[in-house]
The first five atom37 places (N, CA, C, CB, O) and aatype in JSON, in Angstrom:
{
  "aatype": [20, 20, 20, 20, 20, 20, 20, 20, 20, 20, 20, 20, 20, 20, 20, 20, 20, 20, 20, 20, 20, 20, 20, 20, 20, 20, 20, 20, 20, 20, 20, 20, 20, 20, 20, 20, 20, 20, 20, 20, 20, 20, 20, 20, 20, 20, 20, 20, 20, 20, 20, 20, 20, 20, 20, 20, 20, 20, 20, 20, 20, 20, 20, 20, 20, 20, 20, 20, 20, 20, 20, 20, 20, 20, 20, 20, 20, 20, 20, 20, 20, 20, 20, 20, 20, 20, 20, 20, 20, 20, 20, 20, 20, 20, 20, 20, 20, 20, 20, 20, 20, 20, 20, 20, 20, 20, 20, 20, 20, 20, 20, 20, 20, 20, 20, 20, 20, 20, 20, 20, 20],
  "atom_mask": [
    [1, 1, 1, 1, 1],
    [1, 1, 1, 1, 1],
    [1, 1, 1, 1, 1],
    [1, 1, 1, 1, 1],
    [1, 1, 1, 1, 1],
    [1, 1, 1, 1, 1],
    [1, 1, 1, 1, 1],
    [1, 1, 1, 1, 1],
    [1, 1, 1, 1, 1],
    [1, 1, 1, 1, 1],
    [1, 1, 1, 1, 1],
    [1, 1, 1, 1, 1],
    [1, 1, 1, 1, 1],
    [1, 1, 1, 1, 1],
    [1, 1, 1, 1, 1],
    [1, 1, 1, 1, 1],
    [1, 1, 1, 1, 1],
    [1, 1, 1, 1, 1],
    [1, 1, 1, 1, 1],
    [1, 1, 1, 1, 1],
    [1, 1, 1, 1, 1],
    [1, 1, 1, 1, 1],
    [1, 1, 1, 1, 1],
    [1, 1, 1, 1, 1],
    [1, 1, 1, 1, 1],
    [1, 1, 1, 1, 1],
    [1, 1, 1, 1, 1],
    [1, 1, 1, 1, 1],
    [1, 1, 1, 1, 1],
    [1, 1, 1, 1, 1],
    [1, 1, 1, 1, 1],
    [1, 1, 1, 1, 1],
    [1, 1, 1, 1, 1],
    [1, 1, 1, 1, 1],
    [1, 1, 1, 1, 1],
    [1, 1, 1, 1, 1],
    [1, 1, 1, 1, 1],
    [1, 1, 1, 1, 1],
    [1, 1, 1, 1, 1],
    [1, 1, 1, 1, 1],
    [1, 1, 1, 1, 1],
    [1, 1, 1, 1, 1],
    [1, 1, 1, 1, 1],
    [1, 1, 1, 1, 1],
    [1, 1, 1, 1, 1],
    [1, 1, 1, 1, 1],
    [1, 1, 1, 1, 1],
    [1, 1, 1, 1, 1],
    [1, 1, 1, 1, 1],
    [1, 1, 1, 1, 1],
    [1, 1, 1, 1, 1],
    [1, 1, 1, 1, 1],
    [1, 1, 1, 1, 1],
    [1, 1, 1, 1, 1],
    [1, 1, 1, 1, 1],
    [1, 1, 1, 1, 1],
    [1, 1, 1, 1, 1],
    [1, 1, 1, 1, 1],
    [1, 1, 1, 1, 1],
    [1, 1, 1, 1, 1],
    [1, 1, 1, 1, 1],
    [1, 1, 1, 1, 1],
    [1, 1, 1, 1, 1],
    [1, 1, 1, 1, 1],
    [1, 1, 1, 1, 1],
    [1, 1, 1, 1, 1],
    [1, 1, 1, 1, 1],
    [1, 1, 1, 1, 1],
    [1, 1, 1, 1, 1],
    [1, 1, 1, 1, 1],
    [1, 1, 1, 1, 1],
    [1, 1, 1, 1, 1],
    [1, 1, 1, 1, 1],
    [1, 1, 1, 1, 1],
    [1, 1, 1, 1, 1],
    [1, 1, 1, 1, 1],
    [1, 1, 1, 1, 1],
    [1, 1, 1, 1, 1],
    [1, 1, 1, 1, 1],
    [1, 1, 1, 1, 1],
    [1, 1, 1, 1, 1],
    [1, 1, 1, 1, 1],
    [1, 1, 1, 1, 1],
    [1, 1, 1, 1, 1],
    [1, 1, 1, 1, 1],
    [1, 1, 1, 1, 1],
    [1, 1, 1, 1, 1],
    [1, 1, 1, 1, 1],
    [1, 1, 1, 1, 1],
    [1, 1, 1, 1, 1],
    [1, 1, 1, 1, 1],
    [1, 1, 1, 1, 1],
    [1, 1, 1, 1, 1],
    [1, 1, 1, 1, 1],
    [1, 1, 1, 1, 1],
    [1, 1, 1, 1, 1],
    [1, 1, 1, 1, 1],
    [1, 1, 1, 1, 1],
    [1, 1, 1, 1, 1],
    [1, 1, 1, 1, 1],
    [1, 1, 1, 1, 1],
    [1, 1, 1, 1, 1],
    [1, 1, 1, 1, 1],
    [1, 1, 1, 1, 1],
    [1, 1, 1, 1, 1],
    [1, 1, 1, 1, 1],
    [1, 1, 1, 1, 1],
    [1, 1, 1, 1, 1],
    [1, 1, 1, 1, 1],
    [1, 1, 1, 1, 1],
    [1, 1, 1, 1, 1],
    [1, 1, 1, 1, 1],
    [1, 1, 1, 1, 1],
    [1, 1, 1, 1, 1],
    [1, 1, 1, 1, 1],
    [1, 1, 1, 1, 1],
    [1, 1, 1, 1, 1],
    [1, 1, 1, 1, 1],
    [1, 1, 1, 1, 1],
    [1, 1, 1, 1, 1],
    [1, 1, 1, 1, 1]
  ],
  "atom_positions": [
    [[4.67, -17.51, -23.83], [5.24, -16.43, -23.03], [5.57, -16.96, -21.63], [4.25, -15.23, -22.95], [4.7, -17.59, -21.03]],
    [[6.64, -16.79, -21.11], [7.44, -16.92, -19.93], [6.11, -16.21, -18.85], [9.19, -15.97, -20.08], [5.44, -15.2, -19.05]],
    [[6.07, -17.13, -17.73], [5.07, -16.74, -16.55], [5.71, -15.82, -15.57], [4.57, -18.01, -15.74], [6.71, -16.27, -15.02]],
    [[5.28, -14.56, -15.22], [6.13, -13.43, -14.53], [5.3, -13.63, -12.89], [5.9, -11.54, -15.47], [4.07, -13.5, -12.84]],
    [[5.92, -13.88, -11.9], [5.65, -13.98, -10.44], [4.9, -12.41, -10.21], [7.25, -14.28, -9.44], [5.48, -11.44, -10.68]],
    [[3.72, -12.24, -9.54], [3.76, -11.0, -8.72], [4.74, -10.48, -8.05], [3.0, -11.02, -7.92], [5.44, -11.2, -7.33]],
    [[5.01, -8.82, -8.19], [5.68, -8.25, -7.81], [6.28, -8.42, -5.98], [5.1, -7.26, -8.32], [5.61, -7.99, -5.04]],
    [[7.21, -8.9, -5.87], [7.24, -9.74, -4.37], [7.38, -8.5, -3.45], [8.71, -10.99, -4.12], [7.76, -8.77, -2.31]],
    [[7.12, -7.05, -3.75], [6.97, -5.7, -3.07], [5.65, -5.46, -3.12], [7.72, -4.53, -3.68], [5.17, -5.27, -2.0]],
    [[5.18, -5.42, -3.68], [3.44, -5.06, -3.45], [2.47, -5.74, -4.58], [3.12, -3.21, -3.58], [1.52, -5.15, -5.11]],
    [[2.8, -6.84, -4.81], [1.75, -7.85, -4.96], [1.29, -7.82, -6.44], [0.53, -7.58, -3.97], [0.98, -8.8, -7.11]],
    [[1.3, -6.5, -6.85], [1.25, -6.17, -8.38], [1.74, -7.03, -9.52], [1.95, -5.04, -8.56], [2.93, -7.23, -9.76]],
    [[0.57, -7.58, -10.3], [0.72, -8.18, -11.21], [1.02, -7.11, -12.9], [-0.53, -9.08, -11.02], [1.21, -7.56, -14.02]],
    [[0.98, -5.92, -12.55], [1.37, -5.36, -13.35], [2.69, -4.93, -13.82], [0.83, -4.77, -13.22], [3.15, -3.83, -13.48]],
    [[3.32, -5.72, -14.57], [4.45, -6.55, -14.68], [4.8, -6.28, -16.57], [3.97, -8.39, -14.08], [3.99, -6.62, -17.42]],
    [[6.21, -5.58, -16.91], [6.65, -5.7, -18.01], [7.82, -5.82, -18.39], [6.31, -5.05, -18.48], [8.71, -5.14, -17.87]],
    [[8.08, -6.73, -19.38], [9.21, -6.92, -19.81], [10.13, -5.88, -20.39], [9.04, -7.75, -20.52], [9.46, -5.39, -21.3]],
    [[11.23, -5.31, -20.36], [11.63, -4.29, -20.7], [12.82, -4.61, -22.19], [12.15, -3.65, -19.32], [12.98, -5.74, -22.65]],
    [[13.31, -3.75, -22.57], [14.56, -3.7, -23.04], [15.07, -2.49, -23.96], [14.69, -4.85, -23.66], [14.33, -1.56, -24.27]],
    [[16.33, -2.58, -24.34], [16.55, -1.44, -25.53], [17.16, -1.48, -26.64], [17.12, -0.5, -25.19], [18.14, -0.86, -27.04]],
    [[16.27, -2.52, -27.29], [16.93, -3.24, -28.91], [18.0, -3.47, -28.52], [17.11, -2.36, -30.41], [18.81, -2.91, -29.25]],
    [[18.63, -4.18, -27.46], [20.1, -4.87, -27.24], [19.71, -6.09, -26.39], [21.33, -3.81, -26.37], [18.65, -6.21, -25.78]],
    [[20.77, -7.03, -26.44], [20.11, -8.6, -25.59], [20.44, -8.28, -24.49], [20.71, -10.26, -25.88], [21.49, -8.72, -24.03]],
    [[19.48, -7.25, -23.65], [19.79, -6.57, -22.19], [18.08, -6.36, -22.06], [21.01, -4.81, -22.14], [17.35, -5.71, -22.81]],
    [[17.67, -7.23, -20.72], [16.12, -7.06, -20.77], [15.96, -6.91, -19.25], [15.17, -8.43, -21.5], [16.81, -7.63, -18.72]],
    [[15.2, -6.26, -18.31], [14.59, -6.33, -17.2], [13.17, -6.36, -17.21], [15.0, -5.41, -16.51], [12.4, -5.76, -17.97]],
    [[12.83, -7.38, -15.98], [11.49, -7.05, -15.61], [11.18, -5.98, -14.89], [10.98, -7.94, -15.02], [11.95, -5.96, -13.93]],
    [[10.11, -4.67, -14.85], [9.72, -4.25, -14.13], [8.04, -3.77, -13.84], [10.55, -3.64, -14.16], [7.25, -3.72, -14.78]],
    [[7.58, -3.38, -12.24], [6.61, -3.54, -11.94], [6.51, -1.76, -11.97], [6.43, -4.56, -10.74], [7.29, -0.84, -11.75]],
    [[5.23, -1.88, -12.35], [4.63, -0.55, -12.99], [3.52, -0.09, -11.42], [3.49, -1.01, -14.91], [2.82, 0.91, -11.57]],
    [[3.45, -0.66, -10.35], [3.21, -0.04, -9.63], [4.02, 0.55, -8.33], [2.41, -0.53, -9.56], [3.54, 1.47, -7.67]],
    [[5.14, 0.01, -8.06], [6.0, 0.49, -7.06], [7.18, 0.54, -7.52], [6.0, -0.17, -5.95], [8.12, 0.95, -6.84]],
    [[7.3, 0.09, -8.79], [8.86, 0.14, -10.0], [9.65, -0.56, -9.18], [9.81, 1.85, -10.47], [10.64, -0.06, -8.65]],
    [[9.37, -1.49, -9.04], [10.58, -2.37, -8.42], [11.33, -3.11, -10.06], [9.77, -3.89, -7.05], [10.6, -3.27, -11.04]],
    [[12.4, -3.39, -10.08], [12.95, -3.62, -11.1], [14.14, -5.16, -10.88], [13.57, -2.15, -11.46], [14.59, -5.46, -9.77]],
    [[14.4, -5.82, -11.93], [15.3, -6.99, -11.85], [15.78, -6.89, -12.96], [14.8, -8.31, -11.58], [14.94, -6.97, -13.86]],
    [[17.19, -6.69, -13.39], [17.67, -6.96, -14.67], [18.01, -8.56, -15.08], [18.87, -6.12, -14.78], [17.94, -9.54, -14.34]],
    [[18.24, -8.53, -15.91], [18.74, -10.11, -16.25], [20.29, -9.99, -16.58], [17.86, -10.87, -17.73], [21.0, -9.04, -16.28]],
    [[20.7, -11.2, -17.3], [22.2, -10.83, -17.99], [21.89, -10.14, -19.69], [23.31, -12.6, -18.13], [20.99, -10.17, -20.52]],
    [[23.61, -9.42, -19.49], [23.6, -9.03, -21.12], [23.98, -10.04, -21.95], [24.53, -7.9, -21.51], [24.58, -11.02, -21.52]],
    [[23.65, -9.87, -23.3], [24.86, -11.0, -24.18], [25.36, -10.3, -25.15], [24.29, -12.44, -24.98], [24.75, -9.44, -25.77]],
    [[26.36, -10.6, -25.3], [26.99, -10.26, -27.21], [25.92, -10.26, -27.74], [28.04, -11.43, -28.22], [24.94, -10.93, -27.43]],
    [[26.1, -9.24, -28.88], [25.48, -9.87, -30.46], [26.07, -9.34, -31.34], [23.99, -9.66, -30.9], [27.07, -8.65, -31.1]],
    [[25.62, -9.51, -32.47], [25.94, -9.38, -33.85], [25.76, -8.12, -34.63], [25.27, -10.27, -34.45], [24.74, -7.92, -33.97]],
    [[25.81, -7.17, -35.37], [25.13, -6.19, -36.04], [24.44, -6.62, -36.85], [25.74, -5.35, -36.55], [24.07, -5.8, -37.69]],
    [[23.95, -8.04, -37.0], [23.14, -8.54, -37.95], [21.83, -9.52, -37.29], [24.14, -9.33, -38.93], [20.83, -10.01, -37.82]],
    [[22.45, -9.57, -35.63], [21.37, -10.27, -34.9], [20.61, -8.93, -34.75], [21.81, -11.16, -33.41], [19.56, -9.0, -35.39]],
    [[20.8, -7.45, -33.99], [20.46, -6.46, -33.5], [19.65, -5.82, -34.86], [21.66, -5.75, -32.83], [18.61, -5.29, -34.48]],
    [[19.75, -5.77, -35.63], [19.3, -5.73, -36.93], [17.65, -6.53, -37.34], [20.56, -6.42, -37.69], [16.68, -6.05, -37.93]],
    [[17.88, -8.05, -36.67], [16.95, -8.62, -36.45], [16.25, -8.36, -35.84], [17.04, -9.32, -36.28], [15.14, -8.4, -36.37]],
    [[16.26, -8.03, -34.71], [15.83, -7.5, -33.5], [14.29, -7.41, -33.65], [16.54, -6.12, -33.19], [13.71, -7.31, -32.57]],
    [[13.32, -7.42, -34.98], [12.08, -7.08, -34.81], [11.53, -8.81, -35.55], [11.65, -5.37, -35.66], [10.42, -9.12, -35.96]],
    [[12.34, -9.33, -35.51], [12.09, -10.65, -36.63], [11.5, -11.57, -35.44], [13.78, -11.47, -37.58], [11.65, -11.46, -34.23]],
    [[10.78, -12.51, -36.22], [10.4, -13.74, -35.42], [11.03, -15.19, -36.29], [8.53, -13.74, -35.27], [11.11, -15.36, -37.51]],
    [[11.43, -16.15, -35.14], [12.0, -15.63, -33.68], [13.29, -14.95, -33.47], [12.14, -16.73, -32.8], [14.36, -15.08, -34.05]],
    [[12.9, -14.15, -32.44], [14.11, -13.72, -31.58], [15.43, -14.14, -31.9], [13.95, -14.14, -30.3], [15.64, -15.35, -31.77]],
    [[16.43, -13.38, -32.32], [17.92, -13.81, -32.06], [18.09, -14.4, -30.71], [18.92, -12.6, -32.16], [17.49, -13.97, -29.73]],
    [[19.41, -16.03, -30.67], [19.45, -16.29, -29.74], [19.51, -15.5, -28.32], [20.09, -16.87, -30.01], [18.92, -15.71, -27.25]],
    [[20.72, -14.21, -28.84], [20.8, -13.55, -27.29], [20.08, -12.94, -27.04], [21.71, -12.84, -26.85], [20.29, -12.52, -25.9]],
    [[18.86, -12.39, -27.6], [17.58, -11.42, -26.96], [17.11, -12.68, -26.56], [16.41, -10.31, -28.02], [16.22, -12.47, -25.73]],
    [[17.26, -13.88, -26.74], [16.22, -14.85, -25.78], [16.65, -15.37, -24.62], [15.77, -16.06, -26.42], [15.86, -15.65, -23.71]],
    [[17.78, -15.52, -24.55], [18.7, -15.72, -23.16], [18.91, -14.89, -22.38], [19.88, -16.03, -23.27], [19.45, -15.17, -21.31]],
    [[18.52, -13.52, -22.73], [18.64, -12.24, -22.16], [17.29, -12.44, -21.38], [18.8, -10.91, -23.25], [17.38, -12.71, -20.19]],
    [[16.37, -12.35, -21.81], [14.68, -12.37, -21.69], [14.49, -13.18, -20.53], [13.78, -13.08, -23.04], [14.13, -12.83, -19.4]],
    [[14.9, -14.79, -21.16], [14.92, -15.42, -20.08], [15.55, -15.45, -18.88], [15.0, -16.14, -20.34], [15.08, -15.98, -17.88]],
    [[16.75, -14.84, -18.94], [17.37, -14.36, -18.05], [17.03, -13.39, -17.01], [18.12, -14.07, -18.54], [17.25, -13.6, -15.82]],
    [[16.17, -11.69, -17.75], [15.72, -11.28, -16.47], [14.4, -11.88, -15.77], [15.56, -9.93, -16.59], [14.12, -11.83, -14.57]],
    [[13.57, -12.53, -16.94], [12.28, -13.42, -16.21], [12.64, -14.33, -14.81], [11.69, -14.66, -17.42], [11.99, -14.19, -13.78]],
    [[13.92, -15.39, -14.95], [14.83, -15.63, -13.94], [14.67, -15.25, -12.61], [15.86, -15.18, -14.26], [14.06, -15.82, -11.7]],
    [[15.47, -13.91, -12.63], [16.01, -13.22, -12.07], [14.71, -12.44, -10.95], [16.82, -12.48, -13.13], [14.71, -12.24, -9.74]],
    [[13.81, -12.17, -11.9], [12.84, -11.54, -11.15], [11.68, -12.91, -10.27], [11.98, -10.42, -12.4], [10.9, -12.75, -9.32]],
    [[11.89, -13.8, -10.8], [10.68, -15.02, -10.4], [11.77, -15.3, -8.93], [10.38, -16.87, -11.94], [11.33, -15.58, -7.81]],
    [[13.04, -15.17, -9.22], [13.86, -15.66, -7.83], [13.61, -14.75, -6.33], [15.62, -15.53, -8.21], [13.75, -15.11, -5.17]],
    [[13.19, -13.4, -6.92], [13.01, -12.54, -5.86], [12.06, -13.15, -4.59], [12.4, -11.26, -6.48], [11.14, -13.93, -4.85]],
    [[12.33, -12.8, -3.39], [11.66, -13.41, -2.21], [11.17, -12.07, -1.48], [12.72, -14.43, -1.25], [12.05, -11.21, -1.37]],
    [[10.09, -11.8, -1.03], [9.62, -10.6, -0.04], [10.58, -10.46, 1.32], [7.96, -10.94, 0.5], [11.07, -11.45, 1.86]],
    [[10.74, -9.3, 1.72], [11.84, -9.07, 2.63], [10.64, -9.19, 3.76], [12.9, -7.52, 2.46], [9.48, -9.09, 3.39]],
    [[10.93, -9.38, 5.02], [9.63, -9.04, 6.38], [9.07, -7.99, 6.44], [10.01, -9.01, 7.8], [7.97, -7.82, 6.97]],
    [[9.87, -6.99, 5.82], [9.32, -5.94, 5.74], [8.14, -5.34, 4.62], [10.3, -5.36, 5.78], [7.32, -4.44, 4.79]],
    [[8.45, -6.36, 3.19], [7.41, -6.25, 2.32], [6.13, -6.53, 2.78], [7.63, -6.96, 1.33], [5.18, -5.75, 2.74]],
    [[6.14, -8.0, 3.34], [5.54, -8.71, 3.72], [4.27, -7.67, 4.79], [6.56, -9.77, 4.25], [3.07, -7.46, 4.61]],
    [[4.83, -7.41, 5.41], [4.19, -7.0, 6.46], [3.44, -5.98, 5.58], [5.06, -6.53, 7.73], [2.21, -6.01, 5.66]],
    [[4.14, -4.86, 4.56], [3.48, -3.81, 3.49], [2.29, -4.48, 3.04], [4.44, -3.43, 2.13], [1.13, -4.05, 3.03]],
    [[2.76, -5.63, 2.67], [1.3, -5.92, 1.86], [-0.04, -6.12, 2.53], [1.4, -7.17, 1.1], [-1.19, -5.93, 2.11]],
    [[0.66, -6.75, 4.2], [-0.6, -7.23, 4.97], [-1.56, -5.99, 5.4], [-0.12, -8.05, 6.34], [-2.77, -6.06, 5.63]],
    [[-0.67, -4.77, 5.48], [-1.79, -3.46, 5.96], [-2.11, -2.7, 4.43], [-0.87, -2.03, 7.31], [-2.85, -1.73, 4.25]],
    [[-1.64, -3.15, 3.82], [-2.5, -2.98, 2.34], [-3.65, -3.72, 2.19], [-1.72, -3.4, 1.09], [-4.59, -3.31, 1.51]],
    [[-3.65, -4.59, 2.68], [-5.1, -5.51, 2.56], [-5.94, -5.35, 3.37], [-5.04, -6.86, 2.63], [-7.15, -5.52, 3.22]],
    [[-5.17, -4.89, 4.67], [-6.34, -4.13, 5.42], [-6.93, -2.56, 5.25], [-5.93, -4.17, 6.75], [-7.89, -2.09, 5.87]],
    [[-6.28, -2.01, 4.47], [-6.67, -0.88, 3.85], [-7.87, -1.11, 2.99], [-5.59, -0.35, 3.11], [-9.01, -0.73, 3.27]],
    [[-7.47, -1.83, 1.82], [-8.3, -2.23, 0.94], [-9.77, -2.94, 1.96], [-7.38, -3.31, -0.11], [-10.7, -3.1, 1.17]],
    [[-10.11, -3.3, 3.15], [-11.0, -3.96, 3.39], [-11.9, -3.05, 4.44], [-10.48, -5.24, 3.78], [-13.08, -3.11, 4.78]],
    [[-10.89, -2.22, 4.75], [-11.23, -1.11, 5.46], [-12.42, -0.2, 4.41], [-9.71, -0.27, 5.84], [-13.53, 0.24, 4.72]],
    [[-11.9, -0.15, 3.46], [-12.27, 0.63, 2.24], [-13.99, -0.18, 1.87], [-10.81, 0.37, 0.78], [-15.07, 0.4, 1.88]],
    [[-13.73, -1.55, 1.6], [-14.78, -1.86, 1.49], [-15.74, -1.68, 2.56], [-14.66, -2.85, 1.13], [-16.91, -1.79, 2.19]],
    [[-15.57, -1.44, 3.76], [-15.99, -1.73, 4.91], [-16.87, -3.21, 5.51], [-16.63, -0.66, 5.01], [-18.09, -3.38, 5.58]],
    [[-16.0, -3.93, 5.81], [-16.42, -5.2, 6.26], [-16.75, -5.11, 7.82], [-15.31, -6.28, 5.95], [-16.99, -6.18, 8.38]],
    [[-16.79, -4.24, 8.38], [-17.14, -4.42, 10.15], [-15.97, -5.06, 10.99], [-18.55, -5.55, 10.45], [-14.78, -4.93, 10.69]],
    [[-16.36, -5.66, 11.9], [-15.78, -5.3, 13.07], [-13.69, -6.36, 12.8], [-17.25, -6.04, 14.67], [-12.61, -6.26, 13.38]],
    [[-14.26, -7.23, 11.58], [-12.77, -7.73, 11.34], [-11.54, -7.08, 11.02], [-12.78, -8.48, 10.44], [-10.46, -7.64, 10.87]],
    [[-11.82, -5.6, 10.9], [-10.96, -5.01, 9.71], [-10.08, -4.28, 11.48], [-12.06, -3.57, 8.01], [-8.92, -3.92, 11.63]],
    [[-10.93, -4.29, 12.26], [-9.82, -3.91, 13.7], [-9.16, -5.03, 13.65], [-10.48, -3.7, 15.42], [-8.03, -4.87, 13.18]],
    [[-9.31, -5.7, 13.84], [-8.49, -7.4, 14.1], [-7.39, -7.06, 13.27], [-9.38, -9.1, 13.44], [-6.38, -6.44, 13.6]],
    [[-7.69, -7.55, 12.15], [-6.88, -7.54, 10.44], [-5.54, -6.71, 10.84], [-7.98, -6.48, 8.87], [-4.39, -7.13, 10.9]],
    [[-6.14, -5.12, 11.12], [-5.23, -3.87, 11.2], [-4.48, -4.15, 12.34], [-5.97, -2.44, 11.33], [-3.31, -3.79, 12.17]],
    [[-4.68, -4.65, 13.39], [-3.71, -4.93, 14.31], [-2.91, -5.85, 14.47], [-4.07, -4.94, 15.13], [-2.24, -6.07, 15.48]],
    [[-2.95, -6.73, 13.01], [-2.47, -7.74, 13.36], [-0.93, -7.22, 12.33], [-3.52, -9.21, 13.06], [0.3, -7.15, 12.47]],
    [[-1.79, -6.99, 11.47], [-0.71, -6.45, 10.16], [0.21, -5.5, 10.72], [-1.49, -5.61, 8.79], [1.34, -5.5, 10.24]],
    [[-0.18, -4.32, 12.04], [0.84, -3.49, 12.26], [1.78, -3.85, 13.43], [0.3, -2.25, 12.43], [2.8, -3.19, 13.63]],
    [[1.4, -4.99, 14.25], [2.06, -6.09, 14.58], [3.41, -6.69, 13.69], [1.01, -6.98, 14.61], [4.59, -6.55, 13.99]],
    [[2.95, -7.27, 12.73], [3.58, -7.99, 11.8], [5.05, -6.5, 11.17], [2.08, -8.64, 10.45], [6.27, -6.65, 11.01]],
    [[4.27, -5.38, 11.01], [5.21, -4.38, 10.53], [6.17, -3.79, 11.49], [4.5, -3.32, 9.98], [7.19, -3.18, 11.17]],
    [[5.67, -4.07, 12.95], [6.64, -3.1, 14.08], [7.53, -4.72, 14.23], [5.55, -2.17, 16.05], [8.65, -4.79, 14.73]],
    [[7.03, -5.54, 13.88], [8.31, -6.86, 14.52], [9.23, -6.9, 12.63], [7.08, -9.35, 15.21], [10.29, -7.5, 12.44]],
    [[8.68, -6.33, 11.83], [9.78, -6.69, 10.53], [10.82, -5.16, 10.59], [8.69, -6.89, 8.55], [12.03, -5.2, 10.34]],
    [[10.09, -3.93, 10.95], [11.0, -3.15, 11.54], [11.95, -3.3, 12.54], [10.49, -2.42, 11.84], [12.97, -2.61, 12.64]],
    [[11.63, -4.18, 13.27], [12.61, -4.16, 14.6], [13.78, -5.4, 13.68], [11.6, -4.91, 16.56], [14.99, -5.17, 13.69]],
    [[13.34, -6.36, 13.11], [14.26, -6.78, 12.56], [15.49, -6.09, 11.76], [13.71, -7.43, 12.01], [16.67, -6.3, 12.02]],
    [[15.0, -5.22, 10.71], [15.8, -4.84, 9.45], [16.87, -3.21, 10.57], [14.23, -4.2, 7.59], [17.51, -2.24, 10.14]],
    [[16.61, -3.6, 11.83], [17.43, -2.76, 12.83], [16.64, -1.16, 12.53], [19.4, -2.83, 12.42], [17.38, -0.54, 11.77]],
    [[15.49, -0.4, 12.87], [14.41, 0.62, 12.6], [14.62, 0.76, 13.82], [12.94, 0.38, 11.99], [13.98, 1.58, 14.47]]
  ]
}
């Protein structure tokens, strides 16, 4: 099985391959639904037919691999970035670790007011 990158929006490894019995597949993330399609391909009424056979008709596999691709290429915007960092200070907040989690939080909403000022906010 093809290795799927964490979700480059919120970190989520909860991650599935999609499709709809046609060589048309996206990855998407099941916690913030961020989504990547891949390419379509032709097929056959006799590949689509296959469709449950092992292995795979060629174009459900070029498809597959294609949105796997597509989604591993994705890069976090500054603005993700910064999402995830006061997510982690949430999460530590939560645990309660003491006096780091002020630090942490100010640093992360730092990091979020300079990726806002970028994306023009």
């Amino acid at each position: 099985m093809d290795k799927l990158n964490p979700c480059p929006f919120c970190g989520s490894i909860d991650l599935e391959v999609s499709n709809t019995h046609t060589p048309s597949y996206w990855v998407e993330c099941h916690e913030c639904d961020a989504k990547a399609h891949g390419a379509s391909f032709n097929y056959t009424t006799k590949q689509h037919n296959d469709f449950h056979s092992k292995p795979l008709p060629r174009p459900y596999v070029l498809a597959r691999k294609s949105a796997i691709a597509a989604w591993n290429r994705r890069t976090p915007t500054p603005l993700a970035e910064a999402r995830e960092a006061v997510v982690e200070v949430v999460k530590l907040w939560r645990a309660d670790r003491g006096y780091e989690r002020y630090e942490l939080l100010m640093a992360a909403l730092d990091r979020l007011a300079a990726a806002e000022k970028s994306e023009g906010r």
